[in-house]
N, C-alpha and C positions, 0 to 999 in steps of 0.2 A: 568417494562419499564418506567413506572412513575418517579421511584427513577432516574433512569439515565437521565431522558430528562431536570428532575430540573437541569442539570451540562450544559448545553448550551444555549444558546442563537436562541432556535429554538422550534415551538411548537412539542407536542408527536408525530402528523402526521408527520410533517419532519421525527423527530429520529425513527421513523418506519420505513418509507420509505429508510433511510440509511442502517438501518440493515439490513431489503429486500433485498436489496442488496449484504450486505456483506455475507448473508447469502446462496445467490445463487452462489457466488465466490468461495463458500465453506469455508469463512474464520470463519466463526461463525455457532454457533449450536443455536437452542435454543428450550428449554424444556417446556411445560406449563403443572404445576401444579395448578390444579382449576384456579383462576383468574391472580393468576402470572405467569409469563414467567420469564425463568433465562436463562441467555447467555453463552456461552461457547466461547471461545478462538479456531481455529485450527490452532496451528502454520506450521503444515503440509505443509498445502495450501501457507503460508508466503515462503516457501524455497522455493517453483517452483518458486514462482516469483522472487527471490532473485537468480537463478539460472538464470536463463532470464538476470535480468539485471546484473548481473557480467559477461557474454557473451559480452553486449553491452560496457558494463566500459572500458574490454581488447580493444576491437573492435575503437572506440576511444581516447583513453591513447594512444594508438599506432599510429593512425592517426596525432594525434596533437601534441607527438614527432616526428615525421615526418615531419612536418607541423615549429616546432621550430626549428629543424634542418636548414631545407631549410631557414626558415627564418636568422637565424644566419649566415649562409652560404652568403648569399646575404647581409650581412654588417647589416643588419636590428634587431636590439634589442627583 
């Protein structure tokens, strides 16, 4: 954990505290052997979210062609 918190601009408790996190997201694992901890990636967890917001992308793209339409429609650039 050490090794990675020397890469930011934040003390170890921050970058703990962030991976707390990520790790209750399900986006990361992590292992401790004796005094090290090693991280793990779940990309898994990245596509639901990435399914989510491609829901919202369609959902809006669509809106805001709509939205240019009308506007062009009314003379307006």
């Amino acid at each position: 954990m050490t090794e990675l918190a020397g890469h930011y601009p934040m003390s170890l408790v921050a970058v703990s505290k962030h991976i707390r996190v990520l790790e209750a997201a399900g986006l990361v694992h992590r292992s401790v052997k004796g005094r090290e901890h090693h991280l793990t990636l779940n990309p898994a967890a990245l596509l639901r979210a990435a399914h989510w917001l491609e829901t919202y992308r369609q959902f809006w793209e669509a809106r805001l062609d709509m939205l240019d339409r009308t506007l062009r429609a009314r003379g307006r650039p």
